[in-house]
C-alpha positions as CSV (number, residue, x, y, z in Angstrom):
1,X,-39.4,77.0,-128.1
2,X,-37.8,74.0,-126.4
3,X,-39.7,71.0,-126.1
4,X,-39.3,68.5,-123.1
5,X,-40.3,64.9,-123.5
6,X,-42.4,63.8,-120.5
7,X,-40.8,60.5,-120.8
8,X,-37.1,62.4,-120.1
9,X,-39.0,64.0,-117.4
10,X,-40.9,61.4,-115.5
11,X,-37.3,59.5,-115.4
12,X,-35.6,62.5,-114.1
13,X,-38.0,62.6,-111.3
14,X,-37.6,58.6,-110.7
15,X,-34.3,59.0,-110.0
16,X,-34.5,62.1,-107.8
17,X,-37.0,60.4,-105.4
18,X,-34.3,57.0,-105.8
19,X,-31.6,59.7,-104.3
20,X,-33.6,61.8,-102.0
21,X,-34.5,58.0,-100.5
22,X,-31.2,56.4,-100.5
23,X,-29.6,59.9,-99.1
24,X,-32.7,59.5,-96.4
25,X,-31.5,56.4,-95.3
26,X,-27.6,57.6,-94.8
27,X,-29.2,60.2,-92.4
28,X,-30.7,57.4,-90.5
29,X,-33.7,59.8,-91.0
30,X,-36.3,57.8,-93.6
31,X,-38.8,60.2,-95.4
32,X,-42.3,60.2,-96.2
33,X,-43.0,58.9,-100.0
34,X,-46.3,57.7,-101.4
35,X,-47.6,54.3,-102.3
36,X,-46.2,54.9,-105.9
37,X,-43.2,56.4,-105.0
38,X,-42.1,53.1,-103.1
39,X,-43.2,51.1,-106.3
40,X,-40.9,53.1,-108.4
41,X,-37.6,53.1,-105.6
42,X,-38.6,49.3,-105.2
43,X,-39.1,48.1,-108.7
44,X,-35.7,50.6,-109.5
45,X,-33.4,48.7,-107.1
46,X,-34.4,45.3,-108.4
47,X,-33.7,45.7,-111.8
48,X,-30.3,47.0,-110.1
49,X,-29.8,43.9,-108.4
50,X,-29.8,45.7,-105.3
51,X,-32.3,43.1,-103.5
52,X,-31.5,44.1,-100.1
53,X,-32.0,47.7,-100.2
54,X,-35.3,46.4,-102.2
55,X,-36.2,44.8,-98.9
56,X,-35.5,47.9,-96.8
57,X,-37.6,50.2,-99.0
58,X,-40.3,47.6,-99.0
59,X,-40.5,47.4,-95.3
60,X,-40.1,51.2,-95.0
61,X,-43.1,51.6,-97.3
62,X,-45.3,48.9,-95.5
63,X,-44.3,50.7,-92.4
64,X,-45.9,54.2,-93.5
65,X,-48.8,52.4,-95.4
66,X,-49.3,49.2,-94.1
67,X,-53.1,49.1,-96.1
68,X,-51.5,49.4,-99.5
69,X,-52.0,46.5,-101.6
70,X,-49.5,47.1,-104.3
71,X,-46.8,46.9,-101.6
72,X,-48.3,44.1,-99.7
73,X,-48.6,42.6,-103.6
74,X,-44.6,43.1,-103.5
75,X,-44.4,41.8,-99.9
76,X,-45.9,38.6,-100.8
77,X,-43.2,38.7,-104.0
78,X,-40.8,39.1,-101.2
79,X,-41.8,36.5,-99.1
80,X,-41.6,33.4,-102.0
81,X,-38.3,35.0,-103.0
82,X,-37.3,33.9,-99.4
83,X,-38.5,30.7,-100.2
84,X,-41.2,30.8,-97.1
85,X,-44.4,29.8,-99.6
86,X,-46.8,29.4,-95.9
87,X,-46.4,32.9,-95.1
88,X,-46.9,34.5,-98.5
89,X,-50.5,31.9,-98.8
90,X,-51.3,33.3,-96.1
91,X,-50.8,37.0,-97.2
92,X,-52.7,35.9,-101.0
93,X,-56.0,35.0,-99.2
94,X,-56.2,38.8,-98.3
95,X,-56.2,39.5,-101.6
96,X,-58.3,36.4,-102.7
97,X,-60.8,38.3,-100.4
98,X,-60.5,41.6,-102.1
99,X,-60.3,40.4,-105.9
100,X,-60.6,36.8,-106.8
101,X,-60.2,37.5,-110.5
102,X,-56.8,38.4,-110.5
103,X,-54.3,36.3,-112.9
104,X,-51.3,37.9,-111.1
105,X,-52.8,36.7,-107.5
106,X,-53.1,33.4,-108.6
107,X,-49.8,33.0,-110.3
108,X,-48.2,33.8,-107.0
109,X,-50.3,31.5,-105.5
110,X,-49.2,28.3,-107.6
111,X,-45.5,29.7,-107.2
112,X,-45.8,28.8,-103.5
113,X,-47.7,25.7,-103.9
114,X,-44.9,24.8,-105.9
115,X,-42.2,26.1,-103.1
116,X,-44.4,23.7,-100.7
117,X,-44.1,20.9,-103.4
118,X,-48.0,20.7,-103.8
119,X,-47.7,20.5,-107.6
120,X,-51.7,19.7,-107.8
121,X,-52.6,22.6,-106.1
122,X,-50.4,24.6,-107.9
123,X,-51.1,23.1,-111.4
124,X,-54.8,24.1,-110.8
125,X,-53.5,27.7,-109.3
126,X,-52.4,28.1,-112.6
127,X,-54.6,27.0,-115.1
128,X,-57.2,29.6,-113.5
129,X,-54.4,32.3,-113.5
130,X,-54.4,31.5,-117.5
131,X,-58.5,31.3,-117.4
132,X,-58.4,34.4,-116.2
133,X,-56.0,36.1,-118.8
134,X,-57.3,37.3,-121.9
135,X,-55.9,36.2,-125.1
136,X,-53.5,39.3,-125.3
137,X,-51.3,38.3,-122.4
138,X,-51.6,34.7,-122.0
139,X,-48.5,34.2,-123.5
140,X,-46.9,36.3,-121.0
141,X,-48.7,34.5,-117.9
142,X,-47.6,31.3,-119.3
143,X,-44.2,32.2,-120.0
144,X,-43.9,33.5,-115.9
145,X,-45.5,30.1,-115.2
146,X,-42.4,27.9,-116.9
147,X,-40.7,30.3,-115.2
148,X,-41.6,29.1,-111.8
149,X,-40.9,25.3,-113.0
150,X,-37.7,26.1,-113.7
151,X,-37.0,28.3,-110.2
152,X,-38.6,24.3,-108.8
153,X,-36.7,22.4,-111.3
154,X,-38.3,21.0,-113.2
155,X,-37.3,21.7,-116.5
156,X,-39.7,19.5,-119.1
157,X,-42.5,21.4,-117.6
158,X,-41.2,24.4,-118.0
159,X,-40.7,24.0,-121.6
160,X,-43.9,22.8,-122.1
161,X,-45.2,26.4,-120.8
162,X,-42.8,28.2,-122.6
163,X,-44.4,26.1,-126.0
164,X,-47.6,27.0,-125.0
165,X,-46.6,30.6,-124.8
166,X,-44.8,30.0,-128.2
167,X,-47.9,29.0,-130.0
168,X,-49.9,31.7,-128.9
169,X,-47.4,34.5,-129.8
170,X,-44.1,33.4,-131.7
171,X,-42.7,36.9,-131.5
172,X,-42.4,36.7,-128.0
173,X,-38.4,37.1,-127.3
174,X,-38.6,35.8,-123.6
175,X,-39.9,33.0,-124.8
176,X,-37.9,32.6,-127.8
177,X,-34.8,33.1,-125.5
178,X,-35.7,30.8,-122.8
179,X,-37.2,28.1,-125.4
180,X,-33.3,27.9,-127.3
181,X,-31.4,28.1,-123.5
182,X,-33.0,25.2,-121.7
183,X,-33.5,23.0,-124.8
184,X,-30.1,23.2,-124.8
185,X,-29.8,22.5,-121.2
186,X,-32.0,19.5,-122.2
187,X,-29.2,17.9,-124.3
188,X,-31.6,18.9,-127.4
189,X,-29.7,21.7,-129.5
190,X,-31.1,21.3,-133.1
191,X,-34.4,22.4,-131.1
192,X,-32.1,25.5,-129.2
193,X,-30.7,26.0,-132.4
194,X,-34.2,26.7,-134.1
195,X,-35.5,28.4,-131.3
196,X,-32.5,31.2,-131.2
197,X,-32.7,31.7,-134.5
198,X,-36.5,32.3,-134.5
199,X,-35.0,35.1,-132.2
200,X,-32.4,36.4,-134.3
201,X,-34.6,36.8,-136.8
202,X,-36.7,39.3,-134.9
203,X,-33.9,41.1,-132.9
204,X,-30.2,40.2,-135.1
205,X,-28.3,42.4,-132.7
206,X,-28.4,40.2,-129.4
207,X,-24.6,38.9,-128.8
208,X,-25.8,36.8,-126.2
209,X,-28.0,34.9,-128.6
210,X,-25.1,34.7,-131.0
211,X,-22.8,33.7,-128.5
212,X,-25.5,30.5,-127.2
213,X,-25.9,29.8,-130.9
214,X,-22.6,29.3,-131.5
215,X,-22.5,26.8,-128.6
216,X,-25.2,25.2,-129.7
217,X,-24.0,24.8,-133.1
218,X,-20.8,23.4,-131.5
219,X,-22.5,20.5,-130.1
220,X,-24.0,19.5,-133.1
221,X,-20.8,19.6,-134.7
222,X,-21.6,22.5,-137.4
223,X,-18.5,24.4,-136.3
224,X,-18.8,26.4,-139.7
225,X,-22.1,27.7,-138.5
226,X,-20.5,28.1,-134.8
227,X,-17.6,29.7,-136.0
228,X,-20.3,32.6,-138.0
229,X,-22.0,33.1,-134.7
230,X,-19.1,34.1,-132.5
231,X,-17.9,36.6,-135.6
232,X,-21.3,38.4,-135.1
233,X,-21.0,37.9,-131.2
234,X,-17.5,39.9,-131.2
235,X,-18.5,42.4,-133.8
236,X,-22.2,43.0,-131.7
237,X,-20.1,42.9,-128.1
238,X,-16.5,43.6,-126.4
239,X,-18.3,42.1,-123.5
240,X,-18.1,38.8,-124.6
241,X,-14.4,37.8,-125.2
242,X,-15.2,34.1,-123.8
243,X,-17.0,33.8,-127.8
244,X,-13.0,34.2,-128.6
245,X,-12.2,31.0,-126.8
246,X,-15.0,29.2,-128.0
247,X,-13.4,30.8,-131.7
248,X,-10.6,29.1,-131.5
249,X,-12.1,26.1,-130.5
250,X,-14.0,25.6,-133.6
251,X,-11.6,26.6,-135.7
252,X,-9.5,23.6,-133.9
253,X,-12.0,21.6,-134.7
254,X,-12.1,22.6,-138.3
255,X,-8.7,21.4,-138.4
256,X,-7.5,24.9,-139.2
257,X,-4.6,25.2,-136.4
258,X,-2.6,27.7,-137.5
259,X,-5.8,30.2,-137.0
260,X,-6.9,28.6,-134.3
261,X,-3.5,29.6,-132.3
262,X,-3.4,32.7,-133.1
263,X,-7.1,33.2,-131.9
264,X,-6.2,31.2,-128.2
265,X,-3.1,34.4,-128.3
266,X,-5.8,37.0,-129.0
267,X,-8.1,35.7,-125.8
268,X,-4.1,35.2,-123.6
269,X,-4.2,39.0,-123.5
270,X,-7.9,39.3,-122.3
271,X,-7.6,36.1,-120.2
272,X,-3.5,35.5,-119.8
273,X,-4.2,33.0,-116.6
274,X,-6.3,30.6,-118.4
275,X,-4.6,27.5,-118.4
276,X,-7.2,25.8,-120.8
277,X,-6.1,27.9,-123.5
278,X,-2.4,27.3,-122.9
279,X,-3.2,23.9,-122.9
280,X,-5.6,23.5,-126.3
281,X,-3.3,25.2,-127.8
282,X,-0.5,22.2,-127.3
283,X,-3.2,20.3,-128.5
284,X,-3.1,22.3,-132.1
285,X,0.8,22.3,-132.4
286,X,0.5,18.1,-131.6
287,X,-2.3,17.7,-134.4
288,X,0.3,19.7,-136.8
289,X,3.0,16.6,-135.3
290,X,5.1,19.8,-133.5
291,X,5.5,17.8,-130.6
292,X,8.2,20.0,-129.3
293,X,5.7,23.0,-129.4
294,X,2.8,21.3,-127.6
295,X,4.8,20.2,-124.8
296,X,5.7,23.6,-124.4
297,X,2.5,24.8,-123.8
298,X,1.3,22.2,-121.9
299,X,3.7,22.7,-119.7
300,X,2.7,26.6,-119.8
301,X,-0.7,25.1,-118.9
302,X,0.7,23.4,-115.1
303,X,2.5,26.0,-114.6
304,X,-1.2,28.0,-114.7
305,X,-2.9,25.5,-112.7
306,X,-0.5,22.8,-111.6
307,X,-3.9,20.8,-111.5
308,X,-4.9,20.9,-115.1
309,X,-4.7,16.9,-115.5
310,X,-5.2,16.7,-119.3
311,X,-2.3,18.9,-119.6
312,X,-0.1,16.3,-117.5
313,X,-1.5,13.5,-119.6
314,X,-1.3,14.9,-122.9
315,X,3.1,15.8,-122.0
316,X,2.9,11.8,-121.1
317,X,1.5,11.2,-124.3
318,X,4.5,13.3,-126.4
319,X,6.8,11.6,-123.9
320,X,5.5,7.9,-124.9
321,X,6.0,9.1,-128.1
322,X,9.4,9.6,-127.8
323,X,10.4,6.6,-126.1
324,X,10.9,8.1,-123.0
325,X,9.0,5.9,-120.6
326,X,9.9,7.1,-117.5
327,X,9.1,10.3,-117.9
328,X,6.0,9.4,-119.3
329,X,4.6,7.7,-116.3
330,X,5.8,10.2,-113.9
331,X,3.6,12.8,-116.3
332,X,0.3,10.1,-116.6
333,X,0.7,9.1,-112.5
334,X,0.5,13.3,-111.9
335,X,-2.7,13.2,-113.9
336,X,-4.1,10.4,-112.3
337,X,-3.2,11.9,-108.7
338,X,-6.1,14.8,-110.3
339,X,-8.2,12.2,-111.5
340,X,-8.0,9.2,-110.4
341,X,-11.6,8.0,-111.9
342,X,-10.2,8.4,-115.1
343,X,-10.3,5.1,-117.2
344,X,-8.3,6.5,-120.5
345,X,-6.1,7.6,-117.9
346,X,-4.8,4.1,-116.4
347,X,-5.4,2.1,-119.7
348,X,-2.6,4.7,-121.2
349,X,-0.4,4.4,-118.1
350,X,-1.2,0.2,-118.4
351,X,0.0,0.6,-122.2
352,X,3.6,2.7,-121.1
353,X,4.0,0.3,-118.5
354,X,3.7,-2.8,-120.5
355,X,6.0,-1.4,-123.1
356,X,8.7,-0.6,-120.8
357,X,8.2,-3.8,-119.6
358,X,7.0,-3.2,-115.7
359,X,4.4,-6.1,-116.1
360,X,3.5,-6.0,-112.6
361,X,2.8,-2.6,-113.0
362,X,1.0,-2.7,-115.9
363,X,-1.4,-5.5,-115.1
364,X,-2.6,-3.5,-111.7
365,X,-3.1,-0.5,-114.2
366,X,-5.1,-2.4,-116.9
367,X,-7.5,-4.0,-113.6
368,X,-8.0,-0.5,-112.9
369,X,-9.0,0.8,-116.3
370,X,-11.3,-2.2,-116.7
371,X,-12.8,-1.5,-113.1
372,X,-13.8,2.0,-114.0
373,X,-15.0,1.6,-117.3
374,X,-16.3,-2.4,-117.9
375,X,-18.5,-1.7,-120.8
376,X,-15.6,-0.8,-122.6
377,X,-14.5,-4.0,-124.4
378,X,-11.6,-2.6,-126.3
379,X,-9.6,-2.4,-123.1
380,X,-10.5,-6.0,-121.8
381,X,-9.2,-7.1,-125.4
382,X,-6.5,-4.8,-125.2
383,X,-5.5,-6.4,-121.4
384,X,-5.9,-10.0,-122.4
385,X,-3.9,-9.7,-125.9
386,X,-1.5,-8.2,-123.0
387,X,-1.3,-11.5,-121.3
388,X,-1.6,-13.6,-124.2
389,X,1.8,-12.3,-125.5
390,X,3.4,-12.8,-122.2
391,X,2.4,-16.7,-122.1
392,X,-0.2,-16.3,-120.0
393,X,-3.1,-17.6,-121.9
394,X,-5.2,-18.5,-119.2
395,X,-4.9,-15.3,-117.6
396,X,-6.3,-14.1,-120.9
397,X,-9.3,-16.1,-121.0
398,X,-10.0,-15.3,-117.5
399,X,-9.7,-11.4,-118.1
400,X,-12.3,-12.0,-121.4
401,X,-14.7,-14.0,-119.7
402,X,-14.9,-11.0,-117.3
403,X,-15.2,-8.7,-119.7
404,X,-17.6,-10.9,-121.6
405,X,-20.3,-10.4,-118.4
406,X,-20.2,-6.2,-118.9
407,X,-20.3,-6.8,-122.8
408,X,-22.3,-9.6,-124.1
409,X,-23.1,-7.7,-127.9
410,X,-19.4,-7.8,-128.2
411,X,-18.6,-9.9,-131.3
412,X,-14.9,-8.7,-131.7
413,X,-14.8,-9.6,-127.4
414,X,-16.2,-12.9,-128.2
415,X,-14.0,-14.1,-131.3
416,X,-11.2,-13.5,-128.9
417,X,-12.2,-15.4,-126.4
418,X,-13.1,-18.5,-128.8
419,X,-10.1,-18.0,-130.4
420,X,-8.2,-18.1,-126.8
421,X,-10.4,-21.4,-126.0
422,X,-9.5,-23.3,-129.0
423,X,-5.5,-22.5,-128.4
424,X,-6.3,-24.0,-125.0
425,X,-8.1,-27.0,-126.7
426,X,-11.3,-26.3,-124.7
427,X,-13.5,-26.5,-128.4
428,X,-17.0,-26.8,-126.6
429,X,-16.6,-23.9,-124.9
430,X,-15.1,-22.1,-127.9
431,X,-18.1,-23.6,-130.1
432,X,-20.3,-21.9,-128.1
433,X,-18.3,-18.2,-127.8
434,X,-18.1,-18.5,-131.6
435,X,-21.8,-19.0,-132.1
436,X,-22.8,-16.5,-130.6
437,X,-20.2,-14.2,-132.2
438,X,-21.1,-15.3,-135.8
439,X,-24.9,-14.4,-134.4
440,X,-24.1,-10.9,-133.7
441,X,-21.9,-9.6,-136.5
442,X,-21.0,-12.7,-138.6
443,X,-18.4,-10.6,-141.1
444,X,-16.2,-10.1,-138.4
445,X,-15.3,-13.9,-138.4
446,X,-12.1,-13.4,-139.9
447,X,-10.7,-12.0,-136.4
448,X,-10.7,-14.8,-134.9
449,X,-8.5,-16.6,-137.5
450,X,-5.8,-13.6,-136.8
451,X,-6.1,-14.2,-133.4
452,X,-5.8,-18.0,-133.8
453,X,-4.7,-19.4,-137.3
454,X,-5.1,-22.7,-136.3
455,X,-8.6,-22.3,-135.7
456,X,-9.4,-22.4,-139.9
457,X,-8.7,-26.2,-139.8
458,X,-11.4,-27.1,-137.0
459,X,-14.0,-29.2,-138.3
460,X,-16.2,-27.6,-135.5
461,X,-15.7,-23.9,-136.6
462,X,-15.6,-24.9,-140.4
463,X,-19.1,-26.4,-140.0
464,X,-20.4,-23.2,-137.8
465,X,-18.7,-20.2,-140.5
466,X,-20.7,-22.3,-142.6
467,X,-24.0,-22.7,-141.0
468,X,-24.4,-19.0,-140.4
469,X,-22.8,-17.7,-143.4
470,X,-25.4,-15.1,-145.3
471,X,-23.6,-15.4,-148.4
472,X,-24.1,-19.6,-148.2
């Protein structure tokens, strides 16, 4: 005798009354179902994705049995989903009439507060919604509660739920799942790393987990680990091929470059438009001092995505290299035409310049880099030692007292300066640099003697090495 599971069966029968309702509909003739009828078509087309023929059954059902509460339950749903929270209120106090101890009613009801910004009213909405919950589900009515924080944005709440939810059942894989994804998103991945693998240790088989692992890992630097992760990502899912980009990224950062090409060639024929691997891989061949190679590619790259400025500034980089200045700038000016709010960018292009001897040129690009990125006192250095070879010494101060007011802990800044003072015989001002200096790093002293030999037979600077020398 055959045997017929009634779970085979009652899903057999879903999807008949799914096509007998969307054939209906292509008639322009809409049938009668029941109440639980439209729950199933309803609840079948959003875990489709198919939201708007969810609306149409919804208002098809409400139109046959307008009395129902489970649809006017999924009406309400509907309504905050459209994001108008006054209108699906005022639908929950027909319900709060009928049953005021329902959890589910209530979480809705702090899921518009929330829409309307009344975080009091919804904070209170759901503390009750967990009051009402027995212990068995709380972590479930929490978990939809972080939920709604994060649909409102406000991520450090939502985690807060999802801990709560944590605590009371650590098994839970929503939880779990969301918990290693936003901490993440946080800028906190030891936590997302703990978190997924709290997952993986319930359900090993999730290449999505594996796969936000690995990236996880990758911020932290663990590339080994990172590496492990997208091995079990490919071998779990074909889906996934992006875990064979991020492969070959760690393996470039392991320094193994020979692998790491032939991984970036393996994604090329899933991917063979991506301009970011054509481009990372010239980044490999110049780490292995192939130069000839990695312009190759990065040419490959803008000829991708003609807009892929690292690519343009990493060809001006093998160009500088080779002495050939001209075409270096032309390469560095077609990055900076992408990004112009670059800093590395126009303190390169200052560098090429002032080598090939466009002083002019170089100064205006050097102001620029400076501009954009002032806390950055290797490039004000970098621009006064500039000037300072060129004769211009008080252009030199000038340009380190400027950057001295974006970078006052700057010892190295500050030796420079004093240094620079002392050529230009103004000692009480370059007293003053060099105290403070020798007050915030006193071992890097010796700078300022390479800057300014003369400056080791100063009475005045003799006396002050002295003074605040810990070794005295």
């Amino acid at each position: 005798m055959r045997v017929f599971d009634s779970n085979y069966t009652d899903q057999f029968d879903a999807f008949e009354i799914i096509r007998r309702f969307r054939e209906s509909l292509e008639k322009g003739r809409p049938g009668y179902y029941d109440v639980s009828d439209f729950e199933e078509i309803i609840d079948y087309l959003i875990s489709e994705g198919d939201f708007d023929m969810a609306e149409t059954a919804l208002q098809h059902g409400l139109d046959i049995h307008p009395a129902a509460l489970p649809l006017r339950f999924r009406f309400v749903q509907s309504l905050i989903n459209k994001g108008d929270a006054s209108a699906a209120l005022d639908e929950l106090r027909l319900f709060l009439n009928l049953d005021d101890q329902n959890p589910e009613v209530f979480l809705l009801k702090g899921t518009a507060h929330l829409l309307l910004e009344e975080e009091n009213e919804a904070r209170e909405a759901f503390d009750y919604a967990v009051e009402l919950t027995g212990e068995m589900d709380a972590d479930d009515v929490l978990y939809h509660i972080g939920s709604s924080y994060i649909n409102y944005g406000d991520q450090v709440t939502a985690v807060s739920y999802f801990e709560k939810a944590f605590s009371l059942n650590p098994e839970n894989e929503m939880v779990l799942y969301d918990l290693g994804y936003f901490y993440d998103q946080m800028g906190l991945p030891e936590k997302s790393i703990y978190y997924y693998n709290l997952y993986l240790d319930i359900d090993p088989f999730n290449a999505s987990v594996w796969f936000n692992l690995g990236i996880a890992y990758n911020r932290t630097a663990q590339y080994s680990k990172a590496l492990e992760a997208y091995d079990y990502t490919l071998v779990l899912s074909d889906a996934f091929f992006q875990a064979l980009f991020n492969k070959a990224n760690s393996l470039a950062n392991l320094e193994r470059y020979k692998e790491a090409i032939a991984t970036y060639r393996e994604y090329l024929k899933l991917d063979p438009d991506n301009d970011d691997a054509f481009c990372y891989m010239g980044e490999c061949y110049l780490n292995m001092g192939r130069n000839k190679m990695a312009l190759r590619f990065y040419q490959k790259a803008v000829g991708q995505n003609p807009l892929n400025d690292i690519a343009w500034f990493s060809s001006g980089l093998i160009f500088w290299m080779d002495r050939n200045y001209q075409e270096s700038i032309s390469m560095i000016n077609k990055a900076i035409s992408i990004e112009g709010d670059n800093p590395d960018y126009w303190f390169t292009l200052g560098r090429v310049l002032a080598e090939n001897n466009q002083e002019g040129e170089a100064r205006a690009a050097f102001k620029r880099a400076t501009a954009l990125d002032p806390a950055n006192s290797e490039m004000w250095i970098y621009f006064a030692e500039f000037l300072h070879s060129r004769g211009k010494v008080d252009d030199a101060i000038g340009i380190l007292k400027k950057g001295n007011l974006h970078n006052d802990n700057s010892a190295v800044l500050k030796y420079h300066l004093a240094a620079y003072l002392l050529e230009r015989n103004c000692e009480s001002e370059a007293v003053g640099q060099l105290e403070t200096a020798l007050k915030l790093d006193f071992n890097l002293h010796k700078g300022l003697f390479e800057v300014f030999p003369k400056a080791a037979q100063n009475d005045s600077v003799k006396r002050l090495i002295k003074a605040y020398n810990p070794h005295k």
